[in-house]
LOSEPA-124560 format. One record per residue (C-alpha): residue in one letter; x, y, z. Coordinates in steps of 0.001 Angstrom, whole numbers, plus 500000, padded with zeros to 6 digits. Last residue first. Example, Ala and Ser with C-alpha at 12.3 -4.5 7.8 and 13.67 -1.06 7.14 Angstrom:
2
S513670498940507140
A512300495500507800
END
This chain:
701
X492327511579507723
X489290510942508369
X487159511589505364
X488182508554503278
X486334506001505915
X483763505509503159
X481316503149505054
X480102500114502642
X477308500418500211
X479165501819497584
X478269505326495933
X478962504471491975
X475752504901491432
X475719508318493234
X479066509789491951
X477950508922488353
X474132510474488368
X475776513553489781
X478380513331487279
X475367512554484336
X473786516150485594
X476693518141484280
X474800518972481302
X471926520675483395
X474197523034485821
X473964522083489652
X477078520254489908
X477531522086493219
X480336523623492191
X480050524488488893
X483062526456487064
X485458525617489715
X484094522321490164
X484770520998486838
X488405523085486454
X488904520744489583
X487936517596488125
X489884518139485197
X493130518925487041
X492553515560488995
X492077513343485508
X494957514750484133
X497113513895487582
X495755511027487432
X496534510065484127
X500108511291484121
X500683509290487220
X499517506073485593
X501655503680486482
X502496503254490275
X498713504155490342
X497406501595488079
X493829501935486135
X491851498914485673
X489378498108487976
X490709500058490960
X488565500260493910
X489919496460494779
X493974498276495384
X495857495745496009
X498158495213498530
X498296497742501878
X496227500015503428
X492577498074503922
X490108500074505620
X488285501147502488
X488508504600500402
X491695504030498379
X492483499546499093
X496248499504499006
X498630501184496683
X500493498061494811
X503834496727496412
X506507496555493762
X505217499716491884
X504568501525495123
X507638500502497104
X509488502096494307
X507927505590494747
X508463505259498390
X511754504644497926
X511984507973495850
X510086509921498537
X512405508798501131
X515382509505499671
X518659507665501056
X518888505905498311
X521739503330496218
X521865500195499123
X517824501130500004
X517113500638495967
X519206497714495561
X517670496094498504
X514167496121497087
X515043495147494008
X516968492330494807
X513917491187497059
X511804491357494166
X514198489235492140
X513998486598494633
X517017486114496846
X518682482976497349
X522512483787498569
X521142485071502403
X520422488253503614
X521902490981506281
X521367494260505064
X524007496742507322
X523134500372507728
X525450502588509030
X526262506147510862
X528893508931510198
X529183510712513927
X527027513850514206
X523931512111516045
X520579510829515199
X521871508584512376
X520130505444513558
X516763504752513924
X515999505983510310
X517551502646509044
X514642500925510581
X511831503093508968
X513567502837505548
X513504499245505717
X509905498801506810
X509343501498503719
X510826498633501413
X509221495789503046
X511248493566504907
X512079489898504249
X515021490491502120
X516558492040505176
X516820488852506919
X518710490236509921
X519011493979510020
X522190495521511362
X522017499122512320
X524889501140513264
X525396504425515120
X523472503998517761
X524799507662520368
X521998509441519302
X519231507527520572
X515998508250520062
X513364505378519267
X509722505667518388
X509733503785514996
X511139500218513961
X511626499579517635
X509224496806517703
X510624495527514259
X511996492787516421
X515385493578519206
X518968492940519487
X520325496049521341
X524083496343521705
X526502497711523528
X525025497701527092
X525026500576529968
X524816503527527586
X522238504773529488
X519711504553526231
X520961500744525967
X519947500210530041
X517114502241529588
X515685500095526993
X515941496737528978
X514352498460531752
X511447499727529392
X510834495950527774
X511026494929531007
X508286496799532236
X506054497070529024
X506334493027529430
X507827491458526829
X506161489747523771
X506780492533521403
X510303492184521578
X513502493739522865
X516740492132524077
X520492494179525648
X523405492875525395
X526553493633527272
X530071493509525787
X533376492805527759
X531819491253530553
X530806489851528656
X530555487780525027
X530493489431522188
X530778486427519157
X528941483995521754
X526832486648523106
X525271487646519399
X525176483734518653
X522912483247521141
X521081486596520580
X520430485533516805
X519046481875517724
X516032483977520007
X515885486574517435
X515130484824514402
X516588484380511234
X514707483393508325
X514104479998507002
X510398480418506864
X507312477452507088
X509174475384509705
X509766479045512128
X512082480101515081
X511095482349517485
X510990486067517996
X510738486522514197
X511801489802511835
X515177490659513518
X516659493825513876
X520412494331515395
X521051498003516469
X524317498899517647
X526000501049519801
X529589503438519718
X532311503656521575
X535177503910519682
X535652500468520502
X531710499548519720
X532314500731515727
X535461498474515907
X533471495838517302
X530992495916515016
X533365495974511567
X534904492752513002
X531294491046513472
X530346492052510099
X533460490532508491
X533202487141510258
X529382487626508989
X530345487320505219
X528271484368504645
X525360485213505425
X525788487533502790
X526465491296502695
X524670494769501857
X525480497905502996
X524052501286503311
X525648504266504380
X523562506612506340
X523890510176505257
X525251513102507592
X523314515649509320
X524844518367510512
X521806520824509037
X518308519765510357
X516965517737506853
X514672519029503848
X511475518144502467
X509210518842505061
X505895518155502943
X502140519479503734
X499417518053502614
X495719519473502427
X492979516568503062
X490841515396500677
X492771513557498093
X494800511722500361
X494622507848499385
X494234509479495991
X496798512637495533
X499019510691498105
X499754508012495661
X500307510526492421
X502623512257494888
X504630509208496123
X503909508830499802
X506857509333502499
X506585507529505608
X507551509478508136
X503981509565509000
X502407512617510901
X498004513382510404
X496976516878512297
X493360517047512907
X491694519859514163
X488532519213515744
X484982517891515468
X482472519988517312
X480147517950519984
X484243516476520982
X485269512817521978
X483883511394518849
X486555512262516566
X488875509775518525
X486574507186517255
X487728507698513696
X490952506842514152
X490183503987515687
X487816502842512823
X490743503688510239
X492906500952511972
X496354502379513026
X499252501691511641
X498657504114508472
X498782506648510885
X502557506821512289
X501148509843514101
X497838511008514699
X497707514404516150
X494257515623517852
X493399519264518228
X490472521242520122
X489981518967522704
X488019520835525562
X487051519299528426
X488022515504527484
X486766512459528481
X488566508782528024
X486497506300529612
X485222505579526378
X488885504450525551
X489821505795522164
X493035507464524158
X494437503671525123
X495271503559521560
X498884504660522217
X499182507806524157
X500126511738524748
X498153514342526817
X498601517616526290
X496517520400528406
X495378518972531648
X494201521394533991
X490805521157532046
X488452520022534342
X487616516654532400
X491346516185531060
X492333516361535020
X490072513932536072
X490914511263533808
X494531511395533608
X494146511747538055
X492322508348537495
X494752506751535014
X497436507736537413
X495776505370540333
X494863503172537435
X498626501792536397
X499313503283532822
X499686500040530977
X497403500433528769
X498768503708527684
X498284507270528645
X501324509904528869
X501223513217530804
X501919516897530130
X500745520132532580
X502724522980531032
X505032525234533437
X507461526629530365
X510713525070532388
X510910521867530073
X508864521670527183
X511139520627524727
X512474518072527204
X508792516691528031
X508087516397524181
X510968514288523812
X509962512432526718
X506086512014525583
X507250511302522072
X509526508447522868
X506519507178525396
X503722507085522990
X506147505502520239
X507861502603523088
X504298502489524036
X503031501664520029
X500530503026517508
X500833506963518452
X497465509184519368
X498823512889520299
X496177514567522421
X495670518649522305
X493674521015525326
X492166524071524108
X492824527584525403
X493725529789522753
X497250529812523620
X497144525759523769
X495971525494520901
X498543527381519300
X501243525897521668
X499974522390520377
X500979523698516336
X504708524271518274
X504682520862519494
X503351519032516168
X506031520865514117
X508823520105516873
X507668515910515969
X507682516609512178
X511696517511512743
X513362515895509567
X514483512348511484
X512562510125509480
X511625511609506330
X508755513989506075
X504675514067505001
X502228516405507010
X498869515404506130
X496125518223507282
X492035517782507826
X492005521608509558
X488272521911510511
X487221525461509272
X487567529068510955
X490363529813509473
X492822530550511816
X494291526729512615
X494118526547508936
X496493529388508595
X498505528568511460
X499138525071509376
X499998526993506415
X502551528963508118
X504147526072510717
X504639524174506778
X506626526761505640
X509118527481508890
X509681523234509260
X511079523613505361
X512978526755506232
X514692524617508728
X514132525624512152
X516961527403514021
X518491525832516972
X518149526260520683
X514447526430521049
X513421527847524804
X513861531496524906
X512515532871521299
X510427529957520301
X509304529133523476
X507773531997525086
X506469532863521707
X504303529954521968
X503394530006525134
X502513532975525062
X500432533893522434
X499805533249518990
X495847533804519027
X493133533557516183
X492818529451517053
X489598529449515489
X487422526080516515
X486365524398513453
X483276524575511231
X482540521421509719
X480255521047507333
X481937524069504798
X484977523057504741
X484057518635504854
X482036519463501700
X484883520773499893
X487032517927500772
X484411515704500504
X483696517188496820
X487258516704495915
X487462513282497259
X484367512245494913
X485757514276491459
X489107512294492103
X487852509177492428
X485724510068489404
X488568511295487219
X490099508416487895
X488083505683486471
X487313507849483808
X490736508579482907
X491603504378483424
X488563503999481006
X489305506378478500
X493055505376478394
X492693501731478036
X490094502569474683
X492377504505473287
X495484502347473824
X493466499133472607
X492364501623469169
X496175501868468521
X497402498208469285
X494510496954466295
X490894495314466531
X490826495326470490
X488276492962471849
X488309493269475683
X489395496340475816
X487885497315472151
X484515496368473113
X484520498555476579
X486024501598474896
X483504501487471901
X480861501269474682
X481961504178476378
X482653506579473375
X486125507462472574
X487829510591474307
X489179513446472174
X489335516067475879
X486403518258474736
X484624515861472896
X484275513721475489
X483438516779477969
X480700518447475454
X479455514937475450
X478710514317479468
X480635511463480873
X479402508198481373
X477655507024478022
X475468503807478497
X475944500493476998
X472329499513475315
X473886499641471464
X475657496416471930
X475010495153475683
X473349491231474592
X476119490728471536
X478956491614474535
X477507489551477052
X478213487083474815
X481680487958473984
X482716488310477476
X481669484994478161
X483742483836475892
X486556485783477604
X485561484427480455
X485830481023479322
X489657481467477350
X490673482681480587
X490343479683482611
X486762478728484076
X486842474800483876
X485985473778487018
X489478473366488210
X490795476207486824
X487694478235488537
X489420477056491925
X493217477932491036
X491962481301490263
X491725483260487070
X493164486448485862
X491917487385482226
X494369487269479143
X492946489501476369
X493666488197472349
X495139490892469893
X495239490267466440
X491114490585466346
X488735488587464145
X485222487695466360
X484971484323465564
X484171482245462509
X487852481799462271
X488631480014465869
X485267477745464691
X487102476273461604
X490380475580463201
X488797473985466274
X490473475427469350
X492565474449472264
X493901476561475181
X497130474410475919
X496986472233479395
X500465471916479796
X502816472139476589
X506282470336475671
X509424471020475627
X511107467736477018
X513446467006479793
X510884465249482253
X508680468220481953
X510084471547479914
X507633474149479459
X505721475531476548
X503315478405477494
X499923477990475627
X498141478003472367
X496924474959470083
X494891475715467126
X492990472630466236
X493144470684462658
X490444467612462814
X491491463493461998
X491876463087465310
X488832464388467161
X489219465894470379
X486011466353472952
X485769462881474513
X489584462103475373
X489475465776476092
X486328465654478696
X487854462431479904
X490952463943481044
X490033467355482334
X492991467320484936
X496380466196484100
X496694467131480556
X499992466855478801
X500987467963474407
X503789466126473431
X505339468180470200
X505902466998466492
X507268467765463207
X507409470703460245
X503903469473458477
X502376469760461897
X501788467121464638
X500865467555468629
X501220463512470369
X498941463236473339
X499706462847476505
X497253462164479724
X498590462326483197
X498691460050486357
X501543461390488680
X499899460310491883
X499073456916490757
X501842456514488621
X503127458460485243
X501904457954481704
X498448457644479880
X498508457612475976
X496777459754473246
X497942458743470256
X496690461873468152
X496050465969467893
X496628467905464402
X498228470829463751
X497794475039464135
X500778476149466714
X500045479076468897
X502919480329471326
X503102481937474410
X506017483273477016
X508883481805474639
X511944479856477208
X510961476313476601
X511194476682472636
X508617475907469752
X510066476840466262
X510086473158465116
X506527472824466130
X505610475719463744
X504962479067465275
X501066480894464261
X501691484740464640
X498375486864464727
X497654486332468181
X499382488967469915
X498690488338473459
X497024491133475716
X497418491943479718
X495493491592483001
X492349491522480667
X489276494306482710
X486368492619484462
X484536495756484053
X481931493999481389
X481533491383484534
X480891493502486580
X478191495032484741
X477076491542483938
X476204491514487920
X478136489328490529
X481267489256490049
X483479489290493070
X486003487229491282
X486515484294493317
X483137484429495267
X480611485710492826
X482562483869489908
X482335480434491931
X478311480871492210
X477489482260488788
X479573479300487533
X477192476733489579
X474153479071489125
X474102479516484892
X477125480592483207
X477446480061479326
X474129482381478387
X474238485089481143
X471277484828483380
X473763483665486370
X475767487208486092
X472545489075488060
X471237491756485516
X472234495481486790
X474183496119483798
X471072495335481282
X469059497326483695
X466749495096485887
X463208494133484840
END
């Protein structure tokens, strides 16, 4: 017979196949253990009962105790619905049902008391409430007393077959009375007592159950510390694992070329930011193990002369280097940038991308293989089987979160020995995020600009105040200046009243028309060719104005854009923002940022425009695009929304937590480990059962 936890969910009394079925597939659960970790989205206090008179359209929930009569059907075909008149000794409220009819007609008796809870609304100008939870008065007390009831997310689906919250939390109760006494203890008892944690099983009653506010916060905290303590105890162990697994190639020289071009070729000082992070990557590069290194900075803070000078180092200890980038315009930016640094010091450079015609693809090829060689820079073309290398002794990724895990991880397979890996994203991560997606590799933050830099000013105006935007770009292109415009669509869309680039370079010409202004289009549907022409042209200085999609939302240099207008900007992410404001600002002159939007804005979308309007700071927008966002799936392939790995702890919100839960799991390891000694046994037992069955992608980068 299975373990209590390991029982399949269809054996529980109240669910049977048919529920089993829909709770597998809208809920993932499967087993009663998942059900048990089916953790309330939040907690209503149920100890206030409201009389009718009380009721209001603008309370979140309510529970009235009354009696239920005249029912009465109302509406048309389409609008069929059943009402029922709601009476207490203080008056009356029209209770509405449009699904479930006969099973209430059936079910409620009039002459009974019920407790009636729900959200009122207002339908047809009248509070009233919509499908109320509804209880017999005498069977609500027999229950299981607590103040505090648990709200579980549902699904449109189990709504309609009769699984709302009330259900699972019934079926919480029974598996409850089967688990009692047979839930087992997770953490080892010298470490519960140790850190004044509540058992296991009194943590899993009172999260579902709670008797009182003070025993709920207990029992939330030991399970969101356990949660993450785990994750934490798993990447820590990879990290440690992935040191002494993989030996990597020791870069023990600074030769040459790298002295060569720091003291003839740079002509500026590096920040003392850039300075600290070149140290600890030269000592990883030295060490003898695989360097597995995140380096974090805002657009424009110099990651890019980082990556160059770290590719000297292998390059002085004879190893060729590939930088992987997720577009051509990307590839290509870097590849010219990299060219001009390089220019004069005899290195052999070239750039690989589908559409590298084959002729130079086959010199690429043949030249990686013998060695001569010794950066090449590309898009995902570089995971090409075809793709050999003689000796690749460092990869950079940049921009990684837009690539696929799996491609990342293919570009390990081009050496016997894996080798160093160097992750970029301007994209800064809150701490308490990177600390979990990026537990085990070593990060490394440039956290301060190239002096001469002056901050973007953001702006925000209406539709409506175009005339105004249109003057402000023509002064800005009078004293000679160019401008961004960003659009999210190509085309026009039914489902999104957004503006899109084909209508927006219409009325682009007809405000600047030429020969006095030239315009200059870029999209992801182009051709590389035209797409580059049409990008030389704005980099010459030849047109005023680019209007392009977020395909130039990273990868492009040019110093003399001072303004960027984004179209729609309340259909951007937050760090999509960021990344488009970052293309301007290159330069010395003052540069802008103009968010386009119409009246109707969500409040999310107010949000995220306040915050870009009032920050330049990457690291605090980042911070905000985690609590609006969520922190994306930890050790799948997912990297955005929801994290599924998380059952009930919340990054954006428990920092502290983590951060507890991370300086445990190292004082764990320090004093054992290999989690050898006899009372640490129940971690080993931990980190295997909680082992999933699909790939953990976690240790690349």
């Amino acid at each position: 017979m299975a373990e209590p936890f390991e029982q399949d969910i269809k054996f529980l009394t109240g669910v049977g196949p048919k529920r089993a079925e829909l709770l597998n597939k809208e809920l993932q659960v499967f087993t009663f253990g998942d059900l048990i970790t089916y953790y309330p989205y939040k907690y209503i206090d149920r100890s206030k009962f409201y009389t009718t008179r009380e009721v209001r359209s603008n309370q979140a929930y309510i529970q009235i105790k009354g009696k239920i009569s005249n029912f009465r059907f109302e509406g048309g075909r389409s609008g069929r619905r059943l009402v029922a008149d709601f009476h207490d000794n203080e008056g009356h409220i029209d209770i509405i049902w449009f699904h479930g009819i006969k099973w209430i007609k059936e079910s409620i008796k009039p002459e009974k008391t019920y407790i009636v809870f729900g959200k009122p609304s207002i339908f047809q100008g009248k509070v009233n409430l919509i499908h109320p939870e509804i209880e017999d008065l005498q069977l609500h007390e027999s229950k299981i007393s607590t103040s505090l009831q648990a709200l579980y997310t549902t699904s449109e689906k189990l709504k309609k077959n009769y699984i709302n919250s009330r259900i699972i939390q019934k079926l919480q109760h029974n598996l409850l009375k089967i688990l009692k006494g047979k839930i087992p203890e997770t953490l080892p008892a010298y470490f519960v007592k140790e850190l004044n944690l509540i058992s296991r099983e009194q943590a899993l009653i009172n999260a579902h159950f709670p008797d009182n506010p003070d025993i709920l916060s207990k029992a939330t905290f030991r399970l969101k510390f356990e949660e993450l303590f785990y994750i934490q105890l798993r990447l820590l162990k990879q990290k440690e694992a992935r040191k002494t697994k993989f030996q990597g190639f020791v870069f023990s020289k600074v030769g040459k070329h790298l002295n060569d071009f720091y003291k003839i070729h740079l002509r500026f000082d590096l920040t003392e930011a850039q300075k600290r992070v070149i140290k600890e990557i030269r000592r990883d590069l030295g060490s003898g193990k695989q360097m597995n290194r995140l380096l974090q900075g805002d657009v424009g803070s110099g990651k890019t002369l980082v990556a160059l000078m770290t590719m000297l180092i292998a390059l002085d200890n004879d190893y060729q280097t590939c930088i992987m980038a997720p577009t051509e315009i990307l590839a290509f930016q870097h590849f010219k940038t990299i060219s001009g640094f390089l220019e004069g010091l005899n290195i052999n450079i070239r750039l690989l991308t589908g559409s590298t015609k084959k002729s130079e693809r086959d010199i690429i090829h043949e030249e990686l293989q013998n060695g001569k060689l010794q950066f090449l820079i590309g898009t995902h073309a570089l995971i090409e089987e075809t793709v050999m290398f003689h000796n690749l002794g460092l990869v950079i990724i940049d921009e990684q979160h837009r690539f696929g895990v799996a491609q990342r991880g293919q570009l390990w397979k081009k050496n016997i020995r894996p080798p160093h890996v160097l992750v970029m994203t301007a994209t800064p991560i809150p701490r308490t995020l990177a600390m979990t997606l990026y537990g085990d590799l070593d990060v490394s933050v440039i956290d301060e600009m190239p002096p001469g830099r002056k901050p973007i000013k953001t702006l925000h105006f209406f539709d409506s105040q175009r005339n105004r935007v249109f003057g402000f770009m023509r002064k800005q292109i009078e004293a000679g200046q160019q401008i961004f415009i960003v659009y999210p669509l190509i085309k026009e869309s039914e489902k999104m009243d957004y503006k899109d680039l084909e209508d927006g370079y219409i009325s682009i010409t007809r405000a600047f028309p030429p020969p006095k202004y030239a315009v200059s289009v870029v999209h992801g549907k182009m051709k590389p060719q035209e797409k580059e022409i049409s990008m030389q042209h704005f980099l010459a200085g030849r047109t005023h104005i680019m209007v392009a999609t977020t395909v130039i939302e990273v990868g492009v240099d040019i110093r003399n854009a001072s303004v960027m207008i984004i179209e729609s900007a309340e259909r951007f992410g937050l760090s999509q923002l960021h990344q488009l404001r970052g293309r301007v600002g290159r330069g010395s002159d003052q540069s802008y940022c103009l968010l386009m939007s119409t009246e109707k804005l969500s409040s999310e979308a107010i949000k995220r425009i306040e915050t870009i309007v009032r920050t330049n700071d990457g690291f605090e927008i980042a911070e905000a695009d985690l609590k609006l966002r969520g922190p994306g799936d930890l050790e799948g392939i997912q990297q955005s929304g929801i994290a599924f790995t998380l059952k009930i702890a919340n990054l954006a919100q428990d920092g502290q937590i983590l951060q507890y839960a991370r300086n445990m799991a190292e004082k764990i390891l320090e004093n054992d480990p290999d989690l050898s000694n006899p009372e640490n046994q129940i971690f080993v037992k931990q980190l295997k059962s909680q082992k999933n069955n699909r790939t953990n992608w976690s240790g690349i980068s």
